[in-house]
N, C-alpha and C positions, 0 to 999 in steps of 0.2 A: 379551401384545401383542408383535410383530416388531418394532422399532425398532431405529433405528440414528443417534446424532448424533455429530456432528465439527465439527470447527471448526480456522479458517485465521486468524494475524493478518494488520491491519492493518499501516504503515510510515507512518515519518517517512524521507522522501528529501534527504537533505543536499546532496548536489550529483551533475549527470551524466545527471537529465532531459534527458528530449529528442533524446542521443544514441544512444540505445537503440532510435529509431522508424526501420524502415526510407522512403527507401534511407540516410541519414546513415552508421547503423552497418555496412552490407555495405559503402560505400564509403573511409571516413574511421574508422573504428572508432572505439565506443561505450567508455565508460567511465561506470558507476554507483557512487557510494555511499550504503548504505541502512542503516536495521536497522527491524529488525518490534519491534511495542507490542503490549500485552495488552490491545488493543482486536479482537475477532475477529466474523468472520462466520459465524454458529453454522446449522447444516444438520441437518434431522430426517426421514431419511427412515422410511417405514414401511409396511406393507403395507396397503394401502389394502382389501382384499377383508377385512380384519376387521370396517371398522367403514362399507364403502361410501359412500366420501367420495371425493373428484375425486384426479387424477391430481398436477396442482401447485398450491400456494398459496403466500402470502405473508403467511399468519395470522401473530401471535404463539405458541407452541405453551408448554404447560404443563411440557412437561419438557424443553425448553432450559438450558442451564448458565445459574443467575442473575449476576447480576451484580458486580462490585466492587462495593462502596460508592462509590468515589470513579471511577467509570465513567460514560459515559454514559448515557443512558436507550434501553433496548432497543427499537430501532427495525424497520421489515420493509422488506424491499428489495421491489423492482419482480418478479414472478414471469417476464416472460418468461427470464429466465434461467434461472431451472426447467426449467420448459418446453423451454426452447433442450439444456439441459444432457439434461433427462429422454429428448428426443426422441435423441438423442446414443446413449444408452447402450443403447435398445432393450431396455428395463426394462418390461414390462408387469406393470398392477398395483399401482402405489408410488404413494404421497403423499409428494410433496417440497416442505419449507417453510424459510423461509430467511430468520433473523430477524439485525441487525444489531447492536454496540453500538457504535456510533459514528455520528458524522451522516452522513446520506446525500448527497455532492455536497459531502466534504470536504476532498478531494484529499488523502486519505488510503491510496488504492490500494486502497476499498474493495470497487468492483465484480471487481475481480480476487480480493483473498480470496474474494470469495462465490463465484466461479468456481472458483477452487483446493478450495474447502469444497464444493462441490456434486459437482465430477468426483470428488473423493477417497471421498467418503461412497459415491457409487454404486461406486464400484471394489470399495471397503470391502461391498459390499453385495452384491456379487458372489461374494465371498470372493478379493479380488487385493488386494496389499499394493506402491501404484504406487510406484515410484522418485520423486521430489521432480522432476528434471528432465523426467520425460513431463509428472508433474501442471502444470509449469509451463507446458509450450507447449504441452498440449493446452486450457489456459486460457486462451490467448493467442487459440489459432484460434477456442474459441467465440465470444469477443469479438468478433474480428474479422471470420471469417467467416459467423456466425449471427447477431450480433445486429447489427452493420456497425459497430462501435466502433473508430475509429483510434484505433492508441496503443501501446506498446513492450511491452518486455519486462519492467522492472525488478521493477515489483509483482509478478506470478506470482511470479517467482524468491523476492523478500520472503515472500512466505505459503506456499509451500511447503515452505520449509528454516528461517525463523527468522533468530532472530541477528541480525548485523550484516555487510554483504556488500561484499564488491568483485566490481562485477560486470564484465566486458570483451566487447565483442558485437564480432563481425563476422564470417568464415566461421563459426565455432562460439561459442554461450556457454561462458565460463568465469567459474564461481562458486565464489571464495574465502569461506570462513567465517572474521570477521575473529576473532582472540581476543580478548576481553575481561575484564579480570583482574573481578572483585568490584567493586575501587575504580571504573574505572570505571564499571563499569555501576549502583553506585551515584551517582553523578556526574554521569552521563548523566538519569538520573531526578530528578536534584537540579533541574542546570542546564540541563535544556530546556526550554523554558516554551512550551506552544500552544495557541493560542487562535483558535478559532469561529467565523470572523465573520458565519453566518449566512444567506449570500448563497452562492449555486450556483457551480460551477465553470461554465465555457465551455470545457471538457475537449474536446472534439469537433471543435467549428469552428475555436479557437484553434489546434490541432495542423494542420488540414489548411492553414489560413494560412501556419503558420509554414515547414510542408513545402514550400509552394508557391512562399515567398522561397529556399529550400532548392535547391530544381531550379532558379529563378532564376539561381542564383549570386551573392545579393548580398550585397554584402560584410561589411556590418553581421552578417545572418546567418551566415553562416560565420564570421567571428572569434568572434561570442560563444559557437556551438555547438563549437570547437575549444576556446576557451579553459577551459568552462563542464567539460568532457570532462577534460580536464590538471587544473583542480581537485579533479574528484572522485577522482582517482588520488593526491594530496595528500594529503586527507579518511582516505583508507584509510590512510596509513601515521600522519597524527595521531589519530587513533584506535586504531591496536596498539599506539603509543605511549603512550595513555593522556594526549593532550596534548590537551585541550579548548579552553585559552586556543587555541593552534592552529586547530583544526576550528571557534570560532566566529568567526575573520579571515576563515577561507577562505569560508565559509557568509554571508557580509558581501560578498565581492568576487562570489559566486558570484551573488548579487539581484541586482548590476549588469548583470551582463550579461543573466540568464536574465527583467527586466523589461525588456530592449532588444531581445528577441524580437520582439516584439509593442506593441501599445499597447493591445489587452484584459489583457494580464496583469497591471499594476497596475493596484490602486484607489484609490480617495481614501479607504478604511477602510484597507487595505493600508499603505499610508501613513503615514496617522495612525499606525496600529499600533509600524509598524518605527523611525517618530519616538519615537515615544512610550517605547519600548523601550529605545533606546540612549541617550535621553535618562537613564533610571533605572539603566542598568548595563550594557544587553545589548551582547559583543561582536560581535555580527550574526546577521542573521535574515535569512531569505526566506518568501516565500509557498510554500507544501507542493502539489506535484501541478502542473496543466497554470495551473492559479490563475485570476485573473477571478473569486477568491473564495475559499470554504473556507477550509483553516485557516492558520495564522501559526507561524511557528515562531521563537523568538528563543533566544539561552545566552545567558545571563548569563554575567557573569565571579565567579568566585568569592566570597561573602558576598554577591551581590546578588539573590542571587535570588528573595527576597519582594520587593524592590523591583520588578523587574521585571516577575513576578508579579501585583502589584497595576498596575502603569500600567496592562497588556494588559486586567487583568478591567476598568478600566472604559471599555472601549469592545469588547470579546467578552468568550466565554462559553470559561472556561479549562478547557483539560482533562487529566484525569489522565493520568501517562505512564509506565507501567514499559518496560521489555525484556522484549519477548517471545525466550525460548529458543529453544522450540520454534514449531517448522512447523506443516502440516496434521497434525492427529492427532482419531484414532477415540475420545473421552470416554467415552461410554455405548454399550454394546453388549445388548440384549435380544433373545435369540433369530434373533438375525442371522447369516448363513452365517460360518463362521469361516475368518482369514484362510489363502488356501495359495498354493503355489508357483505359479509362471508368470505373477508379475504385470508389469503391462506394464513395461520398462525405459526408463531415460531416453535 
């Protein structure tokens, strides 16, 4: 059998949403801080003329990497992205399927992995070994321009390279790989605690909202998108620092503003949650992604972290959280063209 699977993580965005969407970041420059989770969006491309079966799906497939134990439950994304991606590459003949572990609509920078996991796999399928910055913005444009998703940069960049990012948008991206010693990134997996809540993002309308007070000019918007921008530049250096206490004050101030976007962006789970957290220990928490739901992120302060742990599970559904190193990378390879020079650059 021709097979070929890959996979992209997931992110937890600390602060710097939002800055990243154009026009904000061509005019007023963008600043992200990110790092990607070993939560990924797994891609199984394969030659469909073996076993004459459809061009895309969004099956579960049998020889997908399984799961962590303490992971999600392997979930399948929407196919037109396949599809969208499939039509892209001018690949005749493949079956592309495209299974998730993590919830779907959890403002997790999911549909971007799967996008980073889908262009990388057919490159990989190609025999081309793509630079991380093509696979980012060319995952951008499928988004954007195939499937009509408004929505920035930051995620691409997260699943394509890994780590932990300081990301800077405006004439050009510039993506720093933050270091992180051992401790913290044991630390990091101690003390982030994120939890499910179940409920969809409003990813889509919320953004063209927010964009739209944006070209406005008004002024609530523009302070918190300037201030929200200067935190996550913050973020990056408590973080190379290995200073958590730090990055969970800033990630505390950072909710305030980036829930005074909007008035879909908080909820009254959202809420509850971020109460309920810092009630039990957490130095601050925001909602993860465009929000209006998905997931919660809280740090704890040092020694609390079961505590806060438990407040969150009883109102969501907690989830496991390593550091993801790596990017987009090729796992299983069977009978796949193998990788050669002149792949596309970033």
């Amino acid at each position: 059998m021709t097979s070929l699977v890959a996979r992209a993580p997931a992110r937890l965005d600390f602060g710097g949403g939002w800055t990243d969407v154009p026009p904000y970041d061509a005019e007023r420059g963008g600043c992200v801080c990110n790092v990607a989770i070993e939560l990924h969006a797994v891609v199984t491309v394969r030659d469909a003329s073996e076993d004459g079966r459809g061009s895309t799906r969004d099956t579960e497939r049998p020889d997908a990497p399984s799961l962590d134990p303490g992971s999600s439950t392997l979930a399948t994304s929407d196919n037109r992205l396949a599809r969208a991606a499939a039509a892209r590459s001018g690949l005749p003949g493949i079956d592309v399927s495209i299974a998730t572990e993590f919830p779907l609509g959890a403002g997790l920078g999911g549909s971007s992995a799967a996008g980073v996991a889908t262009l990388g796999a057919l490159a990989a399928w190609r025999g081309e070994c793509p630079a991380p910055g093509w696979l980012a913005e060319e995952s951008r444009r499928l988004e954007v321009e195939d499937l009509g998703i408004a929505g920035g940069r930051q995620d691409h960049y997260a699943a394509a390279l890994g780590g932990a990012l300081a990301l800077r948008f405006g004439d050009h991206v510039t993506a720093r790989r933050i270091p992180l010693s051992d401790a913290t990134i044991a630390a990091l997996e101690s003390r982030c605690i994120v939890a499910y809540t179940g409920q969809s993002r409003i990813s889509s309308d919320t953004i063209t909202a927010v964009l739209d007070a944006y070209r406005a000019r008004e002024p609530r918007v523009l302070g918190a998108l300037d201030r929200m921008r200067d935190l996550a530049g913050d973020m990056g250096s408590a973080l190379e620092a290995g200073d958590l206490d730090a990055l969970g004050r800033l990630v505390g101030e950072h909710w305030v503003h980036q829930r005074a976007l909007h008035p879909a962006i908080p909820t009254p789970l959202i809420d509850a949650l971020l109460a309920a957290a810092g009630a039990a220990g957490a130095l601050g928490g925001k909602a993860l992604g465009a929000s209006g739901g998905g997931c919660v992120l809280a740090i704890a302060a040092e020694g609390r972290e079961a505590d806060v742990r438990q407040a969150m599970a009883g109102l969501a559904t907690p989830l496991t959280i390593r550091i993801a190193r790596h990017g987009f990378e090729v796992v299983r390879r069977a009978g796949a063209p193998a990788v050669t020079a002149g792949a596309p650059a970033a």
